[in-house]
C-alpha positions in Angstrom: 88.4 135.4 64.3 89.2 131.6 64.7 87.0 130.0 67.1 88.6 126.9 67.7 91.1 127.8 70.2 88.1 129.1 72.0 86.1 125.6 72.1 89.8 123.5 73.2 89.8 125.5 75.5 86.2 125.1 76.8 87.0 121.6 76.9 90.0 122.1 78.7 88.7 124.1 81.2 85.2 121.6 81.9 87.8 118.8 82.5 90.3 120.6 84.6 87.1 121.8 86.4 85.7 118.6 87.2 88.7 117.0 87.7 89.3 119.5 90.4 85.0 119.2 91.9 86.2 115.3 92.0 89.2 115.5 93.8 88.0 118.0 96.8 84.4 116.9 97.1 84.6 113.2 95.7 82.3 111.3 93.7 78.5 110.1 94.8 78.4 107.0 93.1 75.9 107.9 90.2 79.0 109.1 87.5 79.9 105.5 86.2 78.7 103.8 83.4 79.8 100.1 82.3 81.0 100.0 78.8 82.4 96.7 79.2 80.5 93.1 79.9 79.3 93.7 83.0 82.4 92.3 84.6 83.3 96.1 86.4 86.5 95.7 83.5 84.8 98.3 81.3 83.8 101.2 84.3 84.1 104.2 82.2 83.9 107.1 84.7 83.8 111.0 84.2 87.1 111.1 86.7 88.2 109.3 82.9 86.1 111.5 80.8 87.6 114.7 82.6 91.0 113.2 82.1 90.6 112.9 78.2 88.6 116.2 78.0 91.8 117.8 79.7 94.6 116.5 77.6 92.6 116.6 74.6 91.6 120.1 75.1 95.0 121.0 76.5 96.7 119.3 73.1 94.2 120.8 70.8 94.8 124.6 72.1 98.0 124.1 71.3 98.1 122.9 67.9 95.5 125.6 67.3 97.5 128.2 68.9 100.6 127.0 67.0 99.2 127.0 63.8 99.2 123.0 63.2 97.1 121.6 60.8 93.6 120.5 62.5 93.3 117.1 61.2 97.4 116.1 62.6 96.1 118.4 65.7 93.2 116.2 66.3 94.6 112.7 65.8 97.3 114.1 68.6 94.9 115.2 70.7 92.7 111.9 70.3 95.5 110.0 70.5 96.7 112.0 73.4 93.4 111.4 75.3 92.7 108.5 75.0 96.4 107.3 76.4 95.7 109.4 79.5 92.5 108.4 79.7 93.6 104.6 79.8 96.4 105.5 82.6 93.3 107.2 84.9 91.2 104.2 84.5 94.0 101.8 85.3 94.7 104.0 88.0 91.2 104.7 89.4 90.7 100.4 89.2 94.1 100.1 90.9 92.8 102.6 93.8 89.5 100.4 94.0 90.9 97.3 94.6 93.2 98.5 97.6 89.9 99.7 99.1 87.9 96.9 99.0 85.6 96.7 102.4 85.3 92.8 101.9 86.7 89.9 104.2 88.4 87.7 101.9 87.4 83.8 102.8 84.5 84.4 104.7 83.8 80.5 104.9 87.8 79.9 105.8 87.4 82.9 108.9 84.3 81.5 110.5 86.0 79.0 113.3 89.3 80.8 113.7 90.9 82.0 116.8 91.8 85.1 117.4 93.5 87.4 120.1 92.4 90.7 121.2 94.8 93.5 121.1 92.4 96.3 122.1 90.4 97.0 125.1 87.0 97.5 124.4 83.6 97.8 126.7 80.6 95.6 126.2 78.8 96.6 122.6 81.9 98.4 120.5 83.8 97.4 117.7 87.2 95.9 118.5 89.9 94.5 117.2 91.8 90.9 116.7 94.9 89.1 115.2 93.0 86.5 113.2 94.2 83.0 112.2 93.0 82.1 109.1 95.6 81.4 105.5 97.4 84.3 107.2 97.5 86.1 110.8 95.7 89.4 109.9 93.9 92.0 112.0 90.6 92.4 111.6 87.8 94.6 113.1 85.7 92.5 115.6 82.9 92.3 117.6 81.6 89.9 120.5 78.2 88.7 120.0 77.0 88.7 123.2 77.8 92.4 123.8 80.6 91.6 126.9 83.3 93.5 127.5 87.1 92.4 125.6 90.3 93.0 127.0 93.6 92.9 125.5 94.9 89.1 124.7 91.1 87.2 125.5 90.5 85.0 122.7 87.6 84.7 120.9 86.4 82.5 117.9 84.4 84.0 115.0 81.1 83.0 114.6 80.2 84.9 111.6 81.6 88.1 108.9 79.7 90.5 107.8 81.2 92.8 105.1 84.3 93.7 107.4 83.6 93.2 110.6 83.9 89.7 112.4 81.4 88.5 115.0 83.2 86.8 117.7 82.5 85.0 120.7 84.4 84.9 123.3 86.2 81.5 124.5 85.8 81.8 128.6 
């Protein structure tokens, strides 16, 4: 009895399985490690390692199944892995970066006018069109906990993360 098609399998089955754990119940935080120089370039997460454990398992149970020769099998299956592993990280960075929480040019924001477009009582978050670089919306809210009404315009007074603190101009 061979028992490699067995242990490619294994492998493909852990990835496929957390692959699947990650994609309904999501990630805490706590499954990265930096490979790279600190920079966030080298984030090397088991979203990746499941990736490469998949196609490499996946590649492997075939070549064992199809009577390859294991050495060819395994630089396929390496080979293999590590290319989809690369696309998962680019993808996972890509994914990142469009989620970013930040306020770009916090210094450039603080000062700007802006106009309300959402009615909102005294204390809750709003919203504004923003005049900084660019006219963007942003999530606001008014300092001195009054109530905002569609078109008031306010002046931010300070960002933190993505909400603005505003104050509104009477």
């Amino acid at each position: 009895m061979d028992i490699l098609p067995y242990i490619f399998g294994a492998i493909t089955l852990a990835g496929v399985l957390y692959f699947l754990y990650s994609l309904f119940f999501g990630g805490d935080g706590t499954d990265s490690l930096d490979v790279g120089d600190a920079s966030g370039d080298g984030e090397f997460t088991l979203m990746v390692g499941a990736a490469f454990a998949s196609v490499f398992g996946a590649v492997g149970l075939l070549g064992t199944l199809s009577n390859w020769n294991l050495p060819l099998t395994l630089v396929i299956a390496l080979a293999l892995g590590l290319a989809i592993g690369r696309v998962v990280l680019s993808l996972l960075r890509f994914v990142l970066r469009q989620q970013s929480t930040q306020v770009a040019h916090r210094d450039k924001l603080i000062g700007a006018a802006g106009r309300v477009t959402i009615d909102t009582q005294a204390g809750q978050i709003s919203e504004a069109m923003v005049e900084g670089d660019y006219v963007q919306k942003h999530a606001i809210k008014e300092v001195n906990d009054t109530a905002l009404a569609r078109g008031d315009v306010v002046e931010v007074v300070d960002v933190d993360n993505s909400v603005l603190y505003v104050k509104k101009k009477r």
